[in-house]
C-alpha positions, 0 to 999 in steps of 0.5 A, a space after each residue: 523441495 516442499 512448498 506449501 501455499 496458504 492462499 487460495 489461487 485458481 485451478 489453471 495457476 496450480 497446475 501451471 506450477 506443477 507443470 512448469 516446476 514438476 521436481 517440486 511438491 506443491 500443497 496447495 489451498 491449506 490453512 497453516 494449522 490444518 496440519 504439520 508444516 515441519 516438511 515445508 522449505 517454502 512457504 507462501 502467505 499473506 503474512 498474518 498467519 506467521 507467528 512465533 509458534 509457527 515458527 518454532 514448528 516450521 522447522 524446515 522453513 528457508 524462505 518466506 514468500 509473502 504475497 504482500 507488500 507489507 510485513 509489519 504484523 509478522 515476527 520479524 525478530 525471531 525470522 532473523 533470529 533463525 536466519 528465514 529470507 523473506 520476499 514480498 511483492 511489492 510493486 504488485 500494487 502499483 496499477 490498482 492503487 495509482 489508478 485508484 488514487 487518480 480516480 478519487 482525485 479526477 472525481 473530486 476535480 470534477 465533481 462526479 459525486 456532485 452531479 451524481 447527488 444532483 441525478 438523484 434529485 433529478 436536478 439541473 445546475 449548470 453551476 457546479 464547481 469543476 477544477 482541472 488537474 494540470 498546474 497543480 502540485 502533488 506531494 507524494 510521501 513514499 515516492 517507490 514502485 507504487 508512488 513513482 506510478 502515480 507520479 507517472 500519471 500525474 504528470 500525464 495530466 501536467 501535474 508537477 510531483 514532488 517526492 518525500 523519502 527518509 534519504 531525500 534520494 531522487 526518484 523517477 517520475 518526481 520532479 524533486 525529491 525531498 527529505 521528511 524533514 523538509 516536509 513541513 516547508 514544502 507542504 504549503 506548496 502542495 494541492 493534493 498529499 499523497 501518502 502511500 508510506 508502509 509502516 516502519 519506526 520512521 513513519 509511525 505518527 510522522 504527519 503531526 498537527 503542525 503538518 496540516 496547519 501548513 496544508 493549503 485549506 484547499 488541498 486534499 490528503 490521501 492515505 492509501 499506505 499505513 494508517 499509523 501515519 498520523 492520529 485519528 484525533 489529528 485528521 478529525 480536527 483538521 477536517 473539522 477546522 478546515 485546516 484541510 478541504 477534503 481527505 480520502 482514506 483508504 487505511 486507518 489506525 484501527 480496522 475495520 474502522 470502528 462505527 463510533 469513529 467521528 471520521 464516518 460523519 464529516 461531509 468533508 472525507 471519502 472513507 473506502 475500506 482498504 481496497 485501493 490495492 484489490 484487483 481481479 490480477 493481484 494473484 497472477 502478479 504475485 506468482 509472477 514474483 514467486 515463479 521467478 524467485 523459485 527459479 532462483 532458489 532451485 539454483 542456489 541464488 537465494 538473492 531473490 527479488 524484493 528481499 525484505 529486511 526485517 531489522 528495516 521492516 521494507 
């Protein structure tokens, strides 16, 4: 069995692989197209290098292992078509992001970059606006592994959680849990809207204008899931109207976000590059997936954790 790795991982992690599964043949640190990819059963990527013609040359290929939680830029057609199982890793993002999420909101309540613009001016004001966090309501869109972590820790801080998913399904850490379709009526109940949604037919352009004229104008929206979500030209007016406080962004209909983009000069928005996920552990986690998986695959389990179904694109 050939497993070809396109990511990059550190010294001690391949030779932890070679030990721990030493009938299987590693090839580690490799472009996609830097060779042939026909022997290869198992391949290992973040995704994006995946195309059609990849495909048609892979032919050996059983299992995708994508060490991301998304997978909406691969081919998911002709991966079903030829019968490819796909894991990914989702949940690995689940610390990084809701420590990211509570950080932004924990620094506005706080107003950390208040009194840090008031250092720079070697100012002293004791009247500067600080709220807290409990008695507050947080809508979280895409209450799964990442939004039920955030939840957790809101409700740490005595924040009482709602989750928003297409079946209305309970979820852990919510305090209820509604469909898309109540969105609308309960976004005027909510303080800080969080989406972490990925990006499915269901999702794209799911937040239209109506959904920010029902915001609180003191609530805070956060996107740290997909920037299809809703048009730049919607959050830009909402910003712009005071439909809305404030917006943190971490993912954007357009990356990297363009330098004529309007979003770059509102005072009124946090603009942070797509790194809510990144942490110094992203790799370790995604080998623990893989390593369990390929324990599975070695013996004809092919049920692995974390299936992804290309007709659903999750």
């Amino acid at each position: 069995m050939n497993v070809l790795f396109t990511f990059r991982m550190k010294d001690e992690q391949m030779e932890k692989l070679k030990a721990d599964f030493p009938d299987i043949q590693f090839c580690f640190n490799r472009k996609i197209d830097e060779g042939p990819i026909d022997e290869f059963e198992i391949i290992a990527t973040y995704g994006e290098d995946i195309t059609t013609e990849i495909l048609e040359r892979a032919t050996s290929l059983k299992w995708l292992m994508v060490a991301s939680a998304g997978v909406e830029k691969m081919p998911l057609a002709e991966i079903a078509e030829k019968g490819i199982v796909i894991s990914n890793v989702r949940g690995i993002h689940k610390t990084p992001m809701a420590e990211t999420a509570l950080a932004h909101i924990l620094s506005r309540g706080r107003a950390l970059p208040v009194l840090a613009e008031q250092q720079k001016r070697k100012e002293w004001n004791t009247k500067v606006r600080q709220t807290e966090l409990r008695g507050s309501t947080a809508l979280i869109l895409g209450p799964g592994a990442i939004g039920a972590e955030m939840g957790r820790l809101l409700q740490a801080f005595g924040v009482r959680t709602i989750g928003c998913n297409h079946s209305g399904n309970p979820a852990e850490f919510m305090d209820e849990t509604i469909q898309f379709d109540g969105l609308l009526h309960m976004l005027p109940e909510a303080d800080i809207v969080i989406s972490v949604l990925p990006s499915t037919s269901k999702t794209k352009g799911l937040l239209t204008e109506s959904h920010f004229k029902a915001m609180k104008e003191t609530a805070v929206f956060m996107n740290f899931g997909r920037g299809d979500l809703v048009k730049e030209s919607i959050l830009v007016d909402a910003l712009k109207n005071g439909e809305i406080a404030h917006a943190v962004l971490d993912v954007f209909e357009i990356e990297p976000l363009p330098a004529e983009s309007e979003l770059w000069s509102l005072s009124n928005i946090t603009i942070s590059p797509h790194v809510s996920s990144h942490s110094g552990k992203y790799i370790e986690r995604a080998l623990e997936f893989f390593t369990e998986n390929l324990e599975k695959w070695k013996n004809g389990d092919d049920n692995l954790t974390n299936l992804v179904d290309p007709a659903k694109g999750y």
